[in-house]
C-alpha positions as a Markdown table, in Angstrom:
| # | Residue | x | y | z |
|---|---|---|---|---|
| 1 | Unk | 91.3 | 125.7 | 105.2 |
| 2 | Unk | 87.8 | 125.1 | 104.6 |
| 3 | Unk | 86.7 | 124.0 | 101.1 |
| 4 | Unk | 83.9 | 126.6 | 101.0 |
| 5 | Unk | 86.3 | 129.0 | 101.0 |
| 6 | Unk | 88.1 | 127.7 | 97.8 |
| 7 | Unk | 85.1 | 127.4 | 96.4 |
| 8 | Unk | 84.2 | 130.7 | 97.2 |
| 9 | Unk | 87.9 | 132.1 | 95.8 |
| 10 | Unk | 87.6 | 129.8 | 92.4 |
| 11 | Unk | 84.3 | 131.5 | 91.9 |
| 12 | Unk | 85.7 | 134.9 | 92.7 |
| 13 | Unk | 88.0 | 134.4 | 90.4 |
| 14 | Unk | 85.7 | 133.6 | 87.7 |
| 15 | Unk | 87.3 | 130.4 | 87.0 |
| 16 | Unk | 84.0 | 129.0 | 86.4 |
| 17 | Unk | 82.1 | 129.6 | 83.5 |
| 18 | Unk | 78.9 | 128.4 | 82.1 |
| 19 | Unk | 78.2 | 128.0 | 78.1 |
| 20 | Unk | 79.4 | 125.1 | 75.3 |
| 21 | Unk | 83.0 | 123.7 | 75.8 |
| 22 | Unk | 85.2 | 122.0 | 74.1 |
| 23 | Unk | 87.6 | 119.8 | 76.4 |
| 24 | Unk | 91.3 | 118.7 | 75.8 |
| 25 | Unk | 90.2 | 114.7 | 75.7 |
| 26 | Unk | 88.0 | 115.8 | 72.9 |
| 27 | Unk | 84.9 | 115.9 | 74.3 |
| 28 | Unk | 82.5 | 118.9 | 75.4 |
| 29 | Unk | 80.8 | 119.9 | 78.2 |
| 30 | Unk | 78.3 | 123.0 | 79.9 |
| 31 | Unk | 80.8 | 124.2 | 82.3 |
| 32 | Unk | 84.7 | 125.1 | 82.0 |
| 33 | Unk | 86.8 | 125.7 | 84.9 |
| 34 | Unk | 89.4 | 127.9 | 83.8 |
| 35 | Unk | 92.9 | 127.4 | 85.6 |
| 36 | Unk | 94.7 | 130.2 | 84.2 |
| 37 | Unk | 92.5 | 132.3 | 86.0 |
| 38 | Unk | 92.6 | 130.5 | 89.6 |
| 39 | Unk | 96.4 | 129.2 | 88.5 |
| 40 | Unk | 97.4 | 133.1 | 88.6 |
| 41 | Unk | 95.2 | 134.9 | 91.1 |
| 42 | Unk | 97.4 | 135.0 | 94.2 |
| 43 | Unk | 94.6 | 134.4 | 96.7 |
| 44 | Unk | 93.7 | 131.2 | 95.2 |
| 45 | Unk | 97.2 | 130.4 | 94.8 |
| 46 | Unk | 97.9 | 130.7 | 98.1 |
| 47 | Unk | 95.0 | 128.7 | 99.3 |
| 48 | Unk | 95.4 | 125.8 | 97.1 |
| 49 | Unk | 99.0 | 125.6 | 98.6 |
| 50 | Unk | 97.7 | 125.7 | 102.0 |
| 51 | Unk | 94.8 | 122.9 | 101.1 |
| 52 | Unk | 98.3 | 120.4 | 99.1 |
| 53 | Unk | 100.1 | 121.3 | 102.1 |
| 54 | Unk | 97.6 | 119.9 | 104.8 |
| 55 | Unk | 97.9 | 117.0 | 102.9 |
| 56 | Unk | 101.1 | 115.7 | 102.1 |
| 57 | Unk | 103.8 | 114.5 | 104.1 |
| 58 | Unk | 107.4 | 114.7 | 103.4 |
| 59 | Unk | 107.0 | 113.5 | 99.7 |
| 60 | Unk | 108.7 | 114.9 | 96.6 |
| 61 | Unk | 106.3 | 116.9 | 94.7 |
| 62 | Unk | 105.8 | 116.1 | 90.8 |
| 63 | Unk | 103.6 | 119.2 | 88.8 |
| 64 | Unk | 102.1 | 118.1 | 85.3 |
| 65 | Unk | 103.5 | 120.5 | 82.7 |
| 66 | Unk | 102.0 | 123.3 | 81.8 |
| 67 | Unk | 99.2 | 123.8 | 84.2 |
| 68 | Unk | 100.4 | 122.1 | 87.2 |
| 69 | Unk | 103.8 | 124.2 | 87.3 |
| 70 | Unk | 102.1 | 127.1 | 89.5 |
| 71 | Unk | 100.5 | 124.9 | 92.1 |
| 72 | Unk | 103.9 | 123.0 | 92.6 |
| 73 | Unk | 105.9 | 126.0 | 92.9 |
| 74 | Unk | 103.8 | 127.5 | 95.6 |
| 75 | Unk | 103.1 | 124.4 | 97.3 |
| 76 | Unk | 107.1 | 123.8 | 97.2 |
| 77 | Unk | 107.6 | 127.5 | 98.8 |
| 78 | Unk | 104.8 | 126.6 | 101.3 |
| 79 | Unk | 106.2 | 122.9 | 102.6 |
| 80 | Unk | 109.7 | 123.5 | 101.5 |
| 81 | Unk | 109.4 | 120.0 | 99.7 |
| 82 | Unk | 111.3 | 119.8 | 96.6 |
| 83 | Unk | 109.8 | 119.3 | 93.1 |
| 84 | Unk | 110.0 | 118.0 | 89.6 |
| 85 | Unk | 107.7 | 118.6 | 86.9 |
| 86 | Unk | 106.7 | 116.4 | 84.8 |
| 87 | Unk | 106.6 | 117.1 | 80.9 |
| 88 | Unk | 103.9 | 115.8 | 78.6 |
| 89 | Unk | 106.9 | 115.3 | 75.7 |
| 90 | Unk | 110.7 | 115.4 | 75.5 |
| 91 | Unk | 112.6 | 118.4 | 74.2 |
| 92 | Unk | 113.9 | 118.5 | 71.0 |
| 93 | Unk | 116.6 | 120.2 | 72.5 |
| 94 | Unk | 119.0 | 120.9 | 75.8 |
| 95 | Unk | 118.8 | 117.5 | 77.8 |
| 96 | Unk | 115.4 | 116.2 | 76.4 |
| 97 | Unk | 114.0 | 115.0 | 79.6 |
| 98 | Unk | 110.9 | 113.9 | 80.3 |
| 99 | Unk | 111.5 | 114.6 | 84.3 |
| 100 | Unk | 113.0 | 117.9 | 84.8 |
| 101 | Unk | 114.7 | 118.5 | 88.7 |
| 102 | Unk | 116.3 | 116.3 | 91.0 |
| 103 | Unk | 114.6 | 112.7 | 91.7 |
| 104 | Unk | 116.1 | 109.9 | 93.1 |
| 105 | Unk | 115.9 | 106.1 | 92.2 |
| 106 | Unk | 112.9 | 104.9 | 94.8 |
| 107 | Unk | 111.8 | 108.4 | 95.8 |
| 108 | Unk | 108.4 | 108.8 | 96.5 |
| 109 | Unk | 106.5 | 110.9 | 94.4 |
| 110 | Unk | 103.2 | 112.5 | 94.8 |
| 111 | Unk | 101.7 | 114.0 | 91.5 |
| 112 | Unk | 99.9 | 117.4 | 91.7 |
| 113 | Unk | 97.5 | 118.7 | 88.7 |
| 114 | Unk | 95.4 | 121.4 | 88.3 |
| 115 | Unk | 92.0 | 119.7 | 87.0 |
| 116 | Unk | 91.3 | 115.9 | 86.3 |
| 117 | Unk | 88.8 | 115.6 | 84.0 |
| 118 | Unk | 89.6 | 111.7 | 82.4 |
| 119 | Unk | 93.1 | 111.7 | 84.6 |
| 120 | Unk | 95.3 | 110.9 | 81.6 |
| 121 | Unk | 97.7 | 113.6 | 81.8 |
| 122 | Unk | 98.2 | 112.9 | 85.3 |
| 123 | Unk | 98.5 | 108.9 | 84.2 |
| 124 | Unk | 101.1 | 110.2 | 81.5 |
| 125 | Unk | 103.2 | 111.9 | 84.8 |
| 126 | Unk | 103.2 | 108.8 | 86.9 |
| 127 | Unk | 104.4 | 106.8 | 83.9 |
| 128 | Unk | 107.3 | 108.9 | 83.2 |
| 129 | Unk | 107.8 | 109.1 | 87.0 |
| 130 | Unk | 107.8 | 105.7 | 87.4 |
| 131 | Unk | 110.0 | 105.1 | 84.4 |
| 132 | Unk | 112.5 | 107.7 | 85.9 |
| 133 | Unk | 112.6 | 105.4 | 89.3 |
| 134 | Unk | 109.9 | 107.3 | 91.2 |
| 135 | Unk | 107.3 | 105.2 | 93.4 |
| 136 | Unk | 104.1 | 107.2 | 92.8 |
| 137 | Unk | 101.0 | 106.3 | 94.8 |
| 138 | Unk | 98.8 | 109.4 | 94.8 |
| 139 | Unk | 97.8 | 112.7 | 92.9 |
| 140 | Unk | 96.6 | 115.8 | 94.1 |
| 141 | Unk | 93.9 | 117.6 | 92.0 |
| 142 | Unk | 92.8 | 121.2 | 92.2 |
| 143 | Unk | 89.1 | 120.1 | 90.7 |
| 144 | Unk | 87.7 | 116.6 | 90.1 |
| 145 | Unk | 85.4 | 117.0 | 87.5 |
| 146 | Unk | 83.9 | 113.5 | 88.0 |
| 147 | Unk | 84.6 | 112.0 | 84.7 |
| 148 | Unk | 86.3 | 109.0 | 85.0 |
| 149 | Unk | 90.2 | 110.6 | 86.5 |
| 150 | Unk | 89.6 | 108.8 | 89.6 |
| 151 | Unk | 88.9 | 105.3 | 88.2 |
| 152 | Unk | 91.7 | 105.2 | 85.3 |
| 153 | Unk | 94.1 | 107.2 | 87.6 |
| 154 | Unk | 93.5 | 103.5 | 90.1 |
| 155 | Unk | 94.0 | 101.5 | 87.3 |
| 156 | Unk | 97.2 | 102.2 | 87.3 |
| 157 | Unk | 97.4 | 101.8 | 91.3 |
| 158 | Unk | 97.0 | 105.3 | 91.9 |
| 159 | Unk | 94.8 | 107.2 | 94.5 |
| 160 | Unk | 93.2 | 110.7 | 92.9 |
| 161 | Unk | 92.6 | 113.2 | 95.8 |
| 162 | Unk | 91.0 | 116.5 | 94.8 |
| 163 | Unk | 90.5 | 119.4 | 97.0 |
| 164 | Unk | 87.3 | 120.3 | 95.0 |
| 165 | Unk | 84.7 | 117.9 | 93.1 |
| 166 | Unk | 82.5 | 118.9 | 90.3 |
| 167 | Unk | 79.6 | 119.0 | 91.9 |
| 168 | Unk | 80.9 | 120.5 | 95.0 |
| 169 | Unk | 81.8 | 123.2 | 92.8 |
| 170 | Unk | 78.8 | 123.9 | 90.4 |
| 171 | Unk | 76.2 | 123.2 | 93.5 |
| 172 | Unk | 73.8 | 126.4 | 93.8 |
| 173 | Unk | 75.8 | 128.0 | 90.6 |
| 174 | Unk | 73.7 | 127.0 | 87.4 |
């Protein structure tokens, strides 16, 4: 799949948007890439499957709860790999896992997220995948938004591959 057309589709799907934002590490920024929108059209869906599944091998997949839940189902359906997802906090109730599917002590792991912005929730995954046994050595990411995901998601021996970058993304939008 070519990236131009994800682009194309993420745009299409008006997942980006232009104004003031506020962003979930706290800090702000001109541009929002919505992945609710992109996370339930079915023709981005669909391609961002096909883009994860070019690149993985025959590696359990791990999605970041909430937001990474769609992309690892349809990824899953696409490779027929198996998944776990990986929640930001224990239930208070039911088994209180942090890990919920199937994983195996030693099982290697690869983490996919929607959009990586500083990387932490994706660090958060690979700390309660390792925790749980997992070997974890790479994430996937919808959109990089160039902020620093890569570099903290390495210092904890992690390689952050996204199918989109920032400024791939916003080039000849603003």
């Amino acid at each position: 799949m070519a990236n131009d057309e994800l682009i194309t589709a993420l745009r299409d799907a008006d997942a980006v948007q232009y104004g003031e934002f506020e962003l979930s590490h706290g800090g702000t920024s001109e541009y929002y890439v919505d992945k609710y929108l992109f996370e339930t059209d079915p023709h981005c869906l669909g391609l961002i499957a096909e883009a994860f599944a070019e690149r993985l091998d025959d590696d359990k997949l791990a999605g970041v709860a909430l937001g990474a839940v769609p992309l690892v189902a349809v990824t899953s359906v696409e490779t027929g790999l198996p998944y776990v997802i990986a929640r930001k906090q224990k239930k208070e109730y039911g088994t209180a896992n942090l890990i919920e599917g199937e994983l195996a002590e030693g099982e290697e792991v690869v983490v996919l997220e929607d959009i990586a912005t500083t990387g932490q929730s994706a660090v958060d995954a690979v700390e309660a995948l390792r925790e749980a046994g997992a070997e974890v050595n790479r994430a996937l990411v919808v959109v990089d938004r160039q902020e620093g995901g890569e570099e903290n998601l390495a210092e904890v021996d992690v390689e952050l591959e996204s199918l989109v970058t920032a400024e791939e993304l916003l080039a000849d939008e603003q």
